[in-house]
PDB file of N, H, CA, C and O in Angstrom:
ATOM      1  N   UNK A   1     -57.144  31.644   5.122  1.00  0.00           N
ATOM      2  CA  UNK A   1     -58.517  32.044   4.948  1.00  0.00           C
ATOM      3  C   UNK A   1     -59.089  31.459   3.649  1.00  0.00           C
ATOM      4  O   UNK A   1     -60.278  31.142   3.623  1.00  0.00           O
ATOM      5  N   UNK A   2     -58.306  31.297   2.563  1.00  0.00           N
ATOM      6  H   UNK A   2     -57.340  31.554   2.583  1.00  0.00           H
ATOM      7  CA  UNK A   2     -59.038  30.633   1.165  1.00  0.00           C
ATOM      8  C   UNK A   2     -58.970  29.682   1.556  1.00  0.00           C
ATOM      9  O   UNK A   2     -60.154  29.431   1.780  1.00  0.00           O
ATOM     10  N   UNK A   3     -58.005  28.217   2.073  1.00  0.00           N
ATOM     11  H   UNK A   3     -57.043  28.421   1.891  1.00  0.00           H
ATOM     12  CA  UNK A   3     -58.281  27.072   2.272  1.00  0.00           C
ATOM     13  C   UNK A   3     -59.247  26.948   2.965  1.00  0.00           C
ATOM     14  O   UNK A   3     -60.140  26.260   2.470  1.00  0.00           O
ATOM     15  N   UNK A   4     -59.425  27.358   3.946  1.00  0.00           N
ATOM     16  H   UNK A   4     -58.700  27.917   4.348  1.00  0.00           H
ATOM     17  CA  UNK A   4     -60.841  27.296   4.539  1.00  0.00           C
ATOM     18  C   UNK A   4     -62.107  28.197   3.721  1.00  0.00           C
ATOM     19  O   UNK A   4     -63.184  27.665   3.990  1.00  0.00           O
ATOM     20  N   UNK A   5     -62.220  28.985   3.122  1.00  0.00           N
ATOM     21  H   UNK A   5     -61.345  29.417   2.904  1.00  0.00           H
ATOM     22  CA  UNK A   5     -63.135  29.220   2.081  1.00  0.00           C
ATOM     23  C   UNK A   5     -63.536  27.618   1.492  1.00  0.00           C
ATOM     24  O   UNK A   5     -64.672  27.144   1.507  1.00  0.00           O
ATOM     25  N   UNK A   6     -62.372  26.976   1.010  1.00  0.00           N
ATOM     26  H   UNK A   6     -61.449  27.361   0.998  1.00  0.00           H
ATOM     27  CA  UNK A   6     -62.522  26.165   0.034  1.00  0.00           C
ATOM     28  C   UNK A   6     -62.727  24.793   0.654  1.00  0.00           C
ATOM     29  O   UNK A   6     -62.695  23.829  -0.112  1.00  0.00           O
ATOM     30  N   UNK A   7     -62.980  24.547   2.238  1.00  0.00           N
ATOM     31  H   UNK A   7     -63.006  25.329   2.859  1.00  0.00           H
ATOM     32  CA  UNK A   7     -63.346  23.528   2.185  1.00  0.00           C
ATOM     33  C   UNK A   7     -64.396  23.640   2.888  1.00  0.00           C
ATOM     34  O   UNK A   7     -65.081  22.646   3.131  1.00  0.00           O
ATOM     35  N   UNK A   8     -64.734  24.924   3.367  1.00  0.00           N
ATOM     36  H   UNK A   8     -64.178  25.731   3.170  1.00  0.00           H
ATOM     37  CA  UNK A   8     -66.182  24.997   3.520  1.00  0.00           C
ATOM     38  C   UNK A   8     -67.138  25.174   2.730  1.00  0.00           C
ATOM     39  O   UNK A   8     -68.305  24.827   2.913  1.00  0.00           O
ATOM     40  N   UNK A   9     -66.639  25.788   1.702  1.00  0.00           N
ATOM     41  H   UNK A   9     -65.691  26.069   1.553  1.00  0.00           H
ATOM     42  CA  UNK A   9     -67.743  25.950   0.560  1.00  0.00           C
ATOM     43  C   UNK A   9     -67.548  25.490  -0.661  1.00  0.00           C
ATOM     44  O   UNK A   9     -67.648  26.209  -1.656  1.00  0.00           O
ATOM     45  N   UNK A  10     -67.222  24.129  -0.700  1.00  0.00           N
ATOM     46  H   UNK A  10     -67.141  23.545   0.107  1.00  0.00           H
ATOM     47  CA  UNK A  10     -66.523  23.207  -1.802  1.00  0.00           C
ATOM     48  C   UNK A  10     -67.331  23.865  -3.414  1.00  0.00           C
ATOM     49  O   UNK A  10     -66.557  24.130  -4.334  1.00  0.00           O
ATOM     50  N   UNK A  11     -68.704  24.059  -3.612  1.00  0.00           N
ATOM     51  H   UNK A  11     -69.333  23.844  -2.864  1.00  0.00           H
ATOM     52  CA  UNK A  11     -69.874  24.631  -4.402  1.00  0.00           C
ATOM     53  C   UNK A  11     -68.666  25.703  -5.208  1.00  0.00           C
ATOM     54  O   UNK A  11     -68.253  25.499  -6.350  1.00  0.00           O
ATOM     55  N   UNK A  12     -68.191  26.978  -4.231  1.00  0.00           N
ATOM     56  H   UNK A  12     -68.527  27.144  -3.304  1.00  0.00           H
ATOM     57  CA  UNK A  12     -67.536  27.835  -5.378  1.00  0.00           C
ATOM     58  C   UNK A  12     -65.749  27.381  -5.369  1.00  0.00           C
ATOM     59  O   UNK A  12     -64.907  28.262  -5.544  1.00  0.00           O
ATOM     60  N   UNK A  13     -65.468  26.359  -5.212  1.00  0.00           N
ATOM     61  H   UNK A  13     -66.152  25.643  -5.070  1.00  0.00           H
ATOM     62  CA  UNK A  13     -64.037  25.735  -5.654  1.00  0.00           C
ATOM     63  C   UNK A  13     -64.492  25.486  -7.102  1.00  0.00           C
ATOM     64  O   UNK A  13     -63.705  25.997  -7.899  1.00  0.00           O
ATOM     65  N   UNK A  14     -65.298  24.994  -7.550  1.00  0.00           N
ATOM     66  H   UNK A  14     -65.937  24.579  -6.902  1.00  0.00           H
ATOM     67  CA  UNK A  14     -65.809  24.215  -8.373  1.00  0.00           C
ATOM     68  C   UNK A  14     -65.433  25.146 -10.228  1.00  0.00           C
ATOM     69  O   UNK A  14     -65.368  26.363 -10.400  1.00  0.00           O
ATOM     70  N   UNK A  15     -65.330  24.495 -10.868  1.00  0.00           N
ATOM     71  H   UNK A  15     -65.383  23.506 -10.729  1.00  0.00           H
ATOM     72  CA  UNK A  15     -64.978  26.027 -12.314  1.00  0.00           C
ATOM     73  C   UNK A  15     -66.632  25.838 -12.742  1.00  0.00           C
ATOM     74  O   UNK A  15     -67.455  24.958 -12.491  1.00  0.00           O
ATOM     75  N   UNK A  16     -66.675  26.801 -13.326  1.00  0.00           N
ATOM     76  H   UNK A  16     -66.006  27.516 -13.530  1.00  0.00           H
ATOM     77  CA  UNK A  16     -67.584  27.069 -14.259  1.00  0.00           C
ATOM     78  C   UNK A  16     -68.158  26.235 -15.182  1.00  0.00           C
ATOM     79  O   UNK A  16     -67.607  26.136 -16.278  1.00  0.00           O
ATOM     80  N   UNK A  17     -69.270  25.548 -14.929  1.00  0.00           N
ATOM     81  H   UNK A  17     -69.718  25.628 -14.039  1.00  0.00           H
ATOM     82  CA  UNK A  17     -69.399  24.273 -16.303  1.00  0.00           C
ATOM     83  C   UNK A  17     -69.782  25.029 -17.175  1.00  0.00           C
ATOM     84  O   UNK A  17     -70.076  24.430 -18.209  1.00  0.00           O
ATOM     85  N   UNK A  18     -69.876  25.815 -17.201  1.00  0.00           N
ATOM     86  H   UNK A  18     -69.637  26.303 -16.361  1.00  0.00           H
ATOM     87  CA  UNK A  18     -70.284  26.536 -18.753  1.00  0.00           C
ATOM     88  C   UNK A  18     -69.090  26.645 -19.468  1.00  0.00           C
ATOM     89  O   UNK A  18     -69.226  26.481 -20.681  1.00  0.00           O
ATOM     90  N   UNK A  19     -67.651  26.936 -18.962  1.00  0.00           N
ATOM     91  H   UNK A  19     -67.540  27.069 -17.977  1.00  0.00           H
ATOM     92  CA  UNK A  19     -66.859  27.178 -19.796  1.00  0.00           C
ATOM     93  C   UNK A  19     -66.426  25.591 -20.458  1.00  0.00           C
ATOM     94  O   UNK A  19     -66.289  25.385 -21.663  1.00  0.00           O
ATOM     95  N   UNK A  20     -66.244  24.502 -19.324  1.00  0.00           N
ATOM     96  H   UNK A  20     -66.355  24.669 -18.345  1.00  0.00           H
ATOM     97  CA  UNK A  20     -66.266  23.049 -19.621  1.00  0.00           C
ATOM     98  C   UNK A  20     -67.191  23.004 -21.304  1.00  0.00           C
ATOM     99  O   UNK A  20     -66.608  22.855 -22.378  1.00  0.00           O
ATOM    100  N   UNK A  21     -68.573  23.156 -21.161  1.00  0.00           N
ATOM    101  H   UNK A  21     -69.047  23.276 -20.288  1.00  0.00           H
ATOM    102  CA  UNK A  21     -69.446  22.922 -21.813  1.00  0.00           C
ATOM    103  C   UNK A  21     -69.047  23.420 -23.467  1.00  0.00           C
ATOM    104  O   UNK A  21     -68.817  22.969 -24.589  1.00  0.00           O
ATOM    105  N   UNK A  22     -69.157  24.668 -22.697  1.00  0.00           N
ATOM    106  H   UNK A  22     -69.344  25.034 -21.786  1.00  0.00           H
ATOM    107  CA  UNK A  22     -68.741  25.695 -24.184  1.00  0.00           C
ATOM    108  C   UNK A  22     -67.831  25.252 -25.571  1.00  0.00           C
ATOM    109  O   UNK A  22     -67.936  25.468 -26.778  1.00  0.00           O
ATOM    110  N   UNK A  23     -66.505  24.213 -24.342  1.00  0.00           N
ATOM    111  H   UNK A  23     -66.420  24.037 -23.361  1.00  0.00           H
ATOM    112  CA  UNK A  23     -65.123  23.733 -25.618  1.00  0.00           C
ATOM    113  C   UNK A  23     -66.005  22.541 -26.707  1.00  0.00           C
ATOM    114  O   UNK A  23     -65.240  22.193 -27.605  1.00  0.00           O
ATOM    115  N   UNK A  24     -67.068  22.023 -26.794  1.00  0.00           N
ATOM    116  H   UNK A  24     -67.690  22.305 -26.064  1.00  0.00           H
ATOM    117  CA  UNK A  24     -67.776  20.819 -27.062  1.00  0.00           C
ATOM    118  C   UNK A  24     -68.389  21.161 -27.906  1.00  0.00           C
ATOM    119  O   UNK A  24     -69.134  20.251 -28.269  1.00  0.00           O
ATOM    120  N   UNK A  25     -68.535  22.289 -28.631  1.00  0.00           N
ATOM    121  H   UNK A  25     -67.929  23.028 -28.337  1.00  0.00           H
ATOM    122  CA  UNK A  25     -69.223  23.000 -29.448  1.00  0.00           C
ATOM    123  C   UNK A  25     -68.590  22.554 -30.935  1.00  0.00           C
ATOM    124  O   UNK A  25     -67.398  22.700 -31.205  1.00  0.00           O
ATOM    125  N   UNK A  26     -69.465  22.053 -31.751  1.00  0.00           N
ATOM    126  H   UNK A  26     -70.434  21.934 -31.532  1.00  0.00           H
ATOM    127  CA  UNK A  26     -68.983  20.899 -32.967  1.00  0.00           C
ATOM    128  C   UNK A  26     -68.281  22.113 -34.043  1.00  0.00           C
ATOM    129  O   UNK A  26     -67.221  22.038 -34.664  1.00  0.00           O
ATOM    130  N   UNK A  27     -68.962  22.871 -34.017  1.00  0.00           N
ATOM    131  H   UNK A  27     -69.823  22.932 -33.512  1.00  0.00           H
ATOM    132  CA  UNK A  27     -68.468  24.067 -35.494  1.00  0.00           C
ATOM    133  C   UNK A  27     -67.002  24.784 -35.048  1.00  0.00           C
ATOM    134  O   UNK A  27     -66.194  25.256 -35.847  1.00  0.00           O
ATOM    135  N   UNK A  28     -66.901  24.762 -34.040  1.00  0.00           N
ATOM    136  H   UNK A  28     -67.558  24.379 -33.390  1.00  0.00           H
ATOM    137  CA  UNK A  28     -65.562  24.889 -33.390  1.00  0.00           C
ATOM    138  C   UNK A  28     -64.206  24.780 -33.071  1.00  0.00           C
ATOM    139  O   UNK A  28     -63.433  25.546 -32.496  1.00  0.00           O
ATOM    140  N   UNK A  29     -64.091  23.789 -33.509  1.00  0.00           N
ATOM    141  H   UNK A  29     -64.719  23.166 -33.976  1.00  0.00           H
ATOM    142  CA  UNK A  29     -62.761  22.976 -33.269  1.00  0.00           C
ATOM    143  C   UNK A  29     -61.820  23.893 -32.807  1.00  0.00           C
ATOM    144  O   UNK A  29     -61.598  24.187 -31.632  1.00  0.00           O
ATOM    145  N   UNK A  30     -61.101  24.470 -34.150  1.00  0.00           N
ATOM    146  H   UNK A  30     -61.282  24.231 -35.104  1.00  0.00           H
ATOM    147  CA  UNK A  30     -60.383  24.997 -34.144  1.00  0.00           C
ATOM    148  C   UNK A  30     -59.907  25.875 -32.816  1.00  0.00           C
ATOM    149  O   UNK A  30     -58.922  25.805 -32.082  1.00  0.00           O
ATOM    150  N   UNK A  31     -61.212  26.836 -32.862  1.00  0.00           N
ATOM    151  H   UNK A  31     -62.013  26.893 -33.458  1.00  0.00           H
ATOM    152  CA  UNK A  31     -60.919  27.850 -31.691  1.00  0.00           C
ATOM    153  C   UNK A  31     -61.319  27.210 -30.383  1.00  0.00           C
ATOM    154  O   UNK A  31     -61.114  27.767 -29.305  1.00  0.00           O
ATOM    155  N   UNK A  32     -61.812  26.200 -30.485  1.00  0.00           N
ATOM    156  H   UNK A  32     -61.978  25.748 -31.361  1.00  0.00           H
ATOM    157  CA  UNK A  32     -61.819  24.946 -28.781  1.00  0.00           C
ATOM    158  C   UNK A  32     -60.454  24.651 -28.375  1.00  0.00           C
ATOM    159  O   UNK A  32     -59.912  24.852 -27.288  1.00  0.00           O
ATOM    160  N   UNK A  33     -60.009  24.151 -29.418  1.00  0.00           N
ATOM    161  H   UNK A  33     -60.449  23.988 -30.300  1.00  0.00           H
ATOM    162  CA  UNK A  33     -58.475  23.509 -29.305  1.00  0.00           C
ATOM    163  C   UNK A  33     -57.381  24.734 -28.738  1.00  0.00           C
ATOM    164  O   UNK A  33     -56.570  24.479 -27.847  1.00  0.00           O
ATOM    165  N   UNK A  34     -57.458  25.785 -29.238  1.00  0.00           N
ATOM    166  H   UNK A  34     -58.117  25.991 -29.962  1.00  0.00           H
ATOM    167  CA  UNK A  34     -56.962  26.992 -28.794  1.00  0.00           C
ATOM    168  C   UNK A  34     -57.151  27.308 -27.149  1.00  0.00           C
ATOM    169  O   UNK A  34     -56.376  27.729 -26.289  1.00  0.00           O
ATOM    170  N   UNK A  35     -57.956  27.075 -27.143  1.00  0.00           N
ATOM    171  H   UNK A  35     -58.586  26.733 -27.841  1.00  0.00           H
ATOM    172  CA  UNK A  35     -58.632  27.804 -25.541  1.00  0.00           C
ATOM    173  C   UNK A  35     -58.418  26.533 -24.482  1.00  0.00           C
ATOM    174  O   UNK A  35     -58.132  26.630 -23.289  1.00  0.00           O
ATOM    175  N   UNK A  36     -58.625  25.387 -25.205  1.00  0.00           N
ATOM    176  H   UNK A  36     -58.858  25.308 -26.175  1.00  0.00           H
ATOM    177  CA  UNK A  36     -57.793  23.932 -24.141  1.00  0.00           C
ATOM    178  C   UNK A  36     -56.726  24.261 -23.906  1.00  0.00           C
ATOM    179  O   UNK A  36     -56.244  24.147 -22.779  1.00  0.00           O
ATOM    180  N   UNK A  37     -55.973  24.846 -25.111  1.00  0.00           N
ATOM    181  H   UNK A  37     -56.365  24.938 -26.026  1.00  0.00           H
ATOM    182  CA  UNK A  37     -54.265  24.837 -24.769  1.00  0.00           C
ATOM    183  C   UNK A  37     -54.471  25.838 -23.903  1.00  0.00           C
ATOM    184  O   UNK A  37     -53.958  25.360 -22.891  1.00  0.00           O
ATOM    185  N   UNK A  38     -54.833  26.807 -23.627  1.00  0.00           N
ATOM    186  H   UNK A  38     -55.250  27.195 -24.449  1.00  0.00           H
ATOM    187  CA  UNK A  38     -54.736  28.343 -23.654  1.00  0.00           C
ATOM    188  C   UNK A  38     -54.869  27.757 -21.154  1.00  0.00           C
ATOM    189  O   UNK A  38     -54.164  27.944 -20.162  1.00  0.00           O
ATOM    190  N   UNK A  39     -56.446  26.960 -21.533  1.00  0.00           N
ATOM    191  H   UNK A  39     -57.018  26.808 -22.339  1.00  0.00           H
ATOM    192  CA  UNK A  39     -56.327  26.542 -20.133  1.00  0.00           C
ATOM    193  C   UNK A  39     -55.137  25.838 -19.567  1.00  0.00           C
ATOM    194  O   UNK A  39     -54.422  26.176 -18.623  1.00  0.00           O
ATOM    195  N   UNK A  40     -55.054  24.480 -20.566  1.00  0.00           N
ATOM    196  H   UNK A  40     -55.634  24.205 -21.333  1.00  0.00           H
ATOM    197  CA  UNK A  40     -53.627  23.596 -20.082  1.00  0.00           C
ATOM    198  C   UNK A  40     -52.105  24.411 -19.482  1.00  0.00           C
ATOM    199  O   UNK A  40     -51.278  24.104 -18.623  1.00  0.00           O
ATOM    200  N   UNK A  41     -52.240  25.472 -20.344  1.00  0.00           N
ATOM    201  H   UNK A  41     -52.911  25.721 -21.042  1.00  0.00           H
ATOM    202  CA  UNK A  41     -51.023  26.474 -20.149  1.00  0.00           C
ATOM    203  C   UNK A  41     -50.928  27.616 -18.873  1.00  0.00           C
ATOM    204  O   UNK A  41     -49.933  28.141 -18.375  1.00  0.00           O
ATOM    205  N   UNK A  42     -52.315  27.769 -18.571  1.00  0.00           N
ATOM    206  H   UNK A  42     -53.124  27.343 -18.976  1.00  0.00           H
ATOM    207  CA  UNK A  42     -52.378  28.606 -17.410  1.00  0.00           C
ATOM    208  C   UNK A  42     -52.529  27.743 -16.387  1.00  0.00           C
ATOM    209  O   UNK A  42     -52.476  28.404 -15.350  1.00  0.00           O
ATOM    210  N   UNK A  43     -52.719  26.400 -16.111  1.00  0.00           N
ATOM    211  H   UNK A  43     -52.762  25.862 -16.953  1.00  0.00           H
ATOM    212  CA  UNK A  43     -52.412  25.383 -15.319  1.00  0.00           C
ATOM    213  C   UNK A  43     -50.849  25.076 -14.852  1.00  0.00           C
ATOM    214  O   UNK A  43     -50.526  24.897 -13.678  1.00  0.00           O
ATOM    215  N   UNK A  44     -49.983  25.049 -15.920  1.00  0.00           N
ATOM    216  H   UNK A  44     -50.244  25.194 -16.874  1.00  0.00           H
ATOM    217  CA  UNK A  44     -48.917  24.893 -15.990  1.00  0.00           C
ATOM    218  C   UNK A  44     -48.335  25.774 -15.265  1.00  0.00           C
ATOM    219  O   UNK A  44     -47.524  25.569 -14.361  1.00  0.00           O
ATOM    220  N   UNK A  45     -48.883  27.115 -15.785  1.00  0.00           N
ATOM    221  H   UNK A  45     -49.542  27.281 -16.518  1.00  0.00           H
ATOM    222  CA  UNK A  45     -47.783  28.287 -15.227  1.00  0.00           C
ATOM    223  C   UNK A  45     -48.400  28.197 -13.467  1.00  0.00           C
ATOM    224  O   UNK A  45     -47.846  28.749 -12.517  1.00  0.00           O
ATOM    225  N   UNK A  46     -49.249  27.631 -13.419  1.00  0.00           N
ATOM    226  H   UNK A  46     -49.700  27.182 -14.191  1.00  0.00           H
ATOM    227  CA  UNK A  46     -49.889  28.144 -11.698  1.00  0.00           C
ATOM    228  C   UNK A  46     -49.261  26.494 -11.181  1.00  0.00           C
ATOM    229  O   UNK A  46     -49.825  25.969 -10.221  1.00  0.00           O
ATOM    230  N   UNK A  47     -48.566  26.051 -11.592  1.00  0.00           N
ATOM    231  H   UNK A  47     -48.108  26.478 -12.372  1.00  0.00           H
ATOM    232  CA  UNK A  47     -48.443  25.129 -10.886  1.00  0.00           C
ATOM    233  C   UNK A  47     -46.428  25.029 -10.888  1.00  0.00           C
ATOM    234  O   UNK A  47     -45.755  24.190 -10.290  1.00  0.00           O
ATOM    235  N   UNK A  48     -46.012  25.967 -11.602  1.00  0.00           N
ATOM    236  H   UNK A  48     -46.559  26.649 -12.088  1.00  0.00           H
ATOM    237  CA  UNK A  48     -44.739  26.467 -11.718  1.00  0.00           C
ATOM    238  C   UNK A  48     -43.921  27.096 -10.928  1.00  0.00           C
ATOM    239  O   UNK A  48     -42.842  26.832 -10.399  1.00  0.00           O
ATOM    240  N   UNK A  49     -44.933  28.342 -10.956  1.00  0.00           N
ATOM    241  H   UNK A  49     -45.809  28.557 -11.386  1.00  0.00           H
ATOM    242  CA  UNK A  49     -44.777  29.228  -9.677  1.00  0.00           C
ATOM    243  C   UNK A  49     -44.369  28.818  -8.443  1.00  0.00           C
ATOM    244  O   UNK A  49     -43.283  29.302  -8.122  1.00  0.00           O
ATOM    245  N   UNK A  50     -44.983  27.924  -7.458  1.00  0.00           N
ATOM    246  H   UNK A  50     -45.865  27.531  -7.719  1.00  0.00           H
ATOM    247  CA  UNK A  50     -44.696  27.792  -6.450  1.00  0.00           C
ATOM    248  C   UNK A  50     -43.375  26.674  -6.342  1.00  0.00           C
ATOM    249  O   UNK A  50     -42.727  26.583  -5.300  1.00  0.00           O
ATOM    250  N   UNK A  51     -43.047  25.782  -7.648  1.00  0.00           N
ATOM    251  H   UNK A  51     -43.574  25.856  -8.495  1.00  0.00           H
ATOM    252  CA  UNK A  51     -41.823  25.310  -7.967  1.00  0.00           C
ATOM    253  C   UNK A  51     -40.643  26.003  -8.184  1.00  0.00           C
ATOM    254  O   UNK A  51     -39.583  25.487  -7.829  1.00  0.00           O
ATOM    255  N   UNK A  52     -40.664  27.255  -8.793  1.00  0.00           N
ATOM    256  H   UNK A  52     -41.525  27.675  -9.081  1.00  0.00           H
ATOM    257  CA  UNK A  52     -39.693  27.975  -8.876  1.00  0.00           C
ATOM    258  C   UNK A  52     -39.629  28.903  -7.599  1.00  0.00           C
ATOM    259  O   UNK A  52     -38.596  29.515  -7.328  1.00  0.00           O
ATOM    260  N   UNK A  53     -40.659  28.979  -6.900  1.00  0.00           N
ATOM    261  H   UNK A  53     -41.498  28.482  -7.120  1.00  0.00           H
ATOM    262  CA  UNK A  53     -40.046  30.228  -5.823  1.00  0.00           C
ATOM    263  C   UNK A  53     -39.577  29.346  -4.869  1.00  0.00           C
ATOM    264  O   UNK A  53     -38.768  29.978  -4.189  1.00  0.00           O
ATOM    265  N   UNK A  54     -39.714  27.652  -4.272  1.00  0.00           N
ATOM    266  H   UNK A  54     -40.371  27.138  -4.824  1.00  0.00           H
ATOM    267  CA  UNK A  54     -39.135  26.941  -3.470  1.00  0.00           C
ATOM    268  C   UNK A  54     -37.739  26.761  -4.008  1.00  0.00           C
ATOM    269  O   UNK A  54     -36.821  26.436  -3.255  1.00  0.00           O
ATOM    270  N   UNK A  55     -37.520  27.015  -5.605  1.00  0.00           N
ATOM    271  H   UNK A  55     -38.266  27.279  -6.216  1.00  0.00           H
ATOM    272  CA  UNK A  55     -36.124  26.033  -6.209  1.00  0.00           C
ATOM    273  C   UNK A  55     -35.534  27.656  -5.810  1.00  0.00           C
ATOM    274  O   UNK A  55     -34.320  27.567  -5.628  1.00  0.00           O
ATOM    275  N   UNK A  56     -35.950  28.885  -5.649  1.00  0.00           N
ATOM    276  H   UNK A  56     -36.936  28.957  -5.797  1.00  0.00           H
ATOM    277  CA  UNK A  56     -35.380  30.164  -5.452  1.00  0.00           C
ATOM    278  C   UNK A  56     -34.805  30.570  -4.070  1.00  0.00           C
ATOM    279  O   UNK A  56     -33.776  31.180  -3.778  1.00  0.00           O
ATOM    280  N   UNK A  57     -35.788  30.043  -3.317  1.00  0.00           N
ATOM    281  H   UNK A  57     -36.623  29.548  -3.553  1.00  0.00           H
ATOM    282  CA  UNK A  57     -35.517  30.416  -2.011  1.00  0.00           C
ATOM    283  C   UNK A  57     -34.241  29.211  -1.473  1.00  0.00           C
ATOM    284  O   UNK A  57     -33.318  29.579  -0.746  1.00  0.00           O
ATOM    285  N   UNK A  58     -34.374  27.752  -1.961  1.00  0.00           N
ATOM    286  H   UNK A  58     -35.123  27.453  -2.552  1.00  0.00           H
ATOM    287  CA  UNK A  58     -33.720  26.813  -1.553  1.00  0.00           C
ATOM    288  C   UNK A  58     -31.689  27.300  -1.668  1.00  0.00           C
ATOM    289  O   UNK A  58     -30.682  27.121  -0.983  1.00  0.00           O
ATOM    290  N   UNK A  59     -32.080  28.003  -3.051  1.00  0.00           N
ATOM    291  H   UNK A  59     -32.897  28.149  -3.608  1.00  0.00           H
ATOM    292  CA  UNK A  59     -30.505  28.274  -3.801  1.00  0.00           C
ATOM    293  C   UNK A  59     -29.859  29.115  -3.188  1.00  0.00           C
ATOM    294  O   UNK A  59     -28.629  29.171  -3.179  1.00  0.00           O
ATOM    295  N   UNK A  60     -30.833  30.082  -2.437  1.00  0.00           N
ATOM    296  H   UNK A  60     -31.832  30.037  -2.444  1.00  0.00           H
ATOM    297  CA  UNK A  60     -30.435  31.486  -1.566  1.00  0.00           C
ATOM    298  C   UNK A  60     -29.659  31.564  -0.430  1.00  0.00           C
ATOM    299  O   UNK A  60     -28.730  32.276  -0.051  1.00  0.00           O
ATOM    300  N   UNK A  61     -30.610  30.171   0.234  1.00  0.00           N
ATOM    301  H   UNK A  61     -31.365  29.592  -0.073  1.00  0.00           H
ATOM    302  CA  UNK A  61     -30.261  29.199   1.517  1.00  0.00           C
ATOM    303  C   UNK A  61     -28.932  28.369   1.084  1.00  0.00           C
ATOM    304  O   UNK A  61     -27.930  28.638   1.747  1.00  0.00           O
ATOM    305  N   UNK A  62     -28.823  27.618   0.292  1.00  0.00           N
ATOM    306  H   UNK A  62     -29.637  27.400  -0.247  1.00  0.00           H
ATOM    307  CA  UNK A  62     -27.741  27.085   0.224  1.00  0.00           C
ATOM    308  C   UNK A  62     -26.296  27.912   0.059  1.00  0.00           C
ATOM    309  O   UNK A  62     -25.202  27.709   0.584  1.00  0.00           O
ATOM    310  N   UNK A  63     -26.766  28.971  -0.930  1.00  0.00           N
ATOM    311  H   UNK A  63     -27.655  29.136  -1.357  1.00  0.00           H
ATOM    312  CA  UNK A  63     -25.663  29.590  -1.202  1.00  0.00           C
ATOM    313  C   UNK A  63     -25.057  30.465   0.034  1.00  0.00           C
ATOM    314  O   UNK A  63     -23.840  30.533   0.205  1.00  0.00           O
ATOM    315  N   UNK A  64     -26.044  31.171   0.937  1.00  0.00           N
ATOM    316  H   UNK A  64     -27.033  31.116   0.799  1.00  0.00           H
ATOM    317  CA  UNK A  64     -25.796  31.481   1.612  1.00  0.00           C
ATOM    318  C   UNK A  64     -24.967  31.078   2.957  1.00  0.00           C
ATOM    319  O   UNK A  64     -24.479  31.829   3.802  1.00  0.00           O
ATOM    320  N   UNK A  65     -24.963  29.443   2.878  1.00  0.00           N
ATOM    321  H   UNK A  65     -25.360  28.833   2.192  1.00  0.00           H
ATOM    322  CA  UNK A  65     -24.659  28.630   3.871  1.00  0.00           C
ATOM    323  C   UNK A  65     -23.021  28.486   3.464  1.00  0.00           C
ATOM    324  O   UNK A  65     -21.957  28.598   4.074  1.00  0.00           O
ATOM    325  N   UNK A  66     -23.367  28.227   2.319  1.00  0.00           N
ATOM    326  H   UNK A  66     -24.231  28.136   1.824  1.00  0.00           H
ATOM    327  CA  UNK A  66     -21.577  28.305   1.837  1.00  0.00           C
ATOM    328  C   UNK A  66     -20.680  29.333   1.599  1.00  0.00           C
ATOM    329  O   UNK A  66     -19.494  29.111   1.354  1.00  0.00           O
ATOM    330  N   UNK A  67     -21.220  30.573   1.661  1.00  0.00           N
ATOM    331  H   UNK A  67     -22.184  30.753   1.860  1.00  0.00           H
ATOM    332  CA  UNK A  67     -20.578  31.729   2.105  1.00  0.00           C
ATOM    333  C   UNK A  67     -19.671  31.699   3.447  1.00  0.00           C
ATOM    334  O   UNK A  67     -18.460  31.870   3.588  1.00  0.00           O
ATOM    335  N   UNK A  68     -20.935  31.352   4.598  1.00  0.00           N
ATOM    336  H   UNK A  68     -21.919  31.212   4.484  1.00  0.00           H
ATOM    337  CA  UNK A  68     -21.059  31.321   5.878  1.00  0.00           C
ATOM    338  C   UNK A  68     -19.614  30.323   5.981  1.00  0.00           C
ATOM    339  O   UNK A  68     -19.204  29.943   7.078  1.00  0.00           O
TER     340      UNK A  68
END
């Protein structure tokens, strides 16, 4: 049901340009640079997840096979 959300209504796939906008803010740096990492890192972890629950389920299966 979300993949199809998301390719019918490509408009709210889309992030927020305001938050884009917001990191560009010159007096800022500091706390921009923070909140890049802060995104880069919640990218990471959402793209982890589904690496570790395949490397989880795979080990379960195997191990289980060699029980067998």
């Amino acid at each position: 049901m979300v993949l199809c959300m998301v390719f019918t209504m490509p408009a709210v796939a889309l992030a927020c340009p305001g938050c884009k906008e917001a990191l560009f803010e010159p007096g800022k740096l500091s706390e921009n640079l923070a909140t890049a990492r802060s995104y880069a890192l919640s990218i990471m972890l959402m793209l982890a997840v589904p690496v570790a629950l395949l490397g989880t389920i795979t080990t379960l299966v195997v191990r289980a096979r060699r029980r067998h």
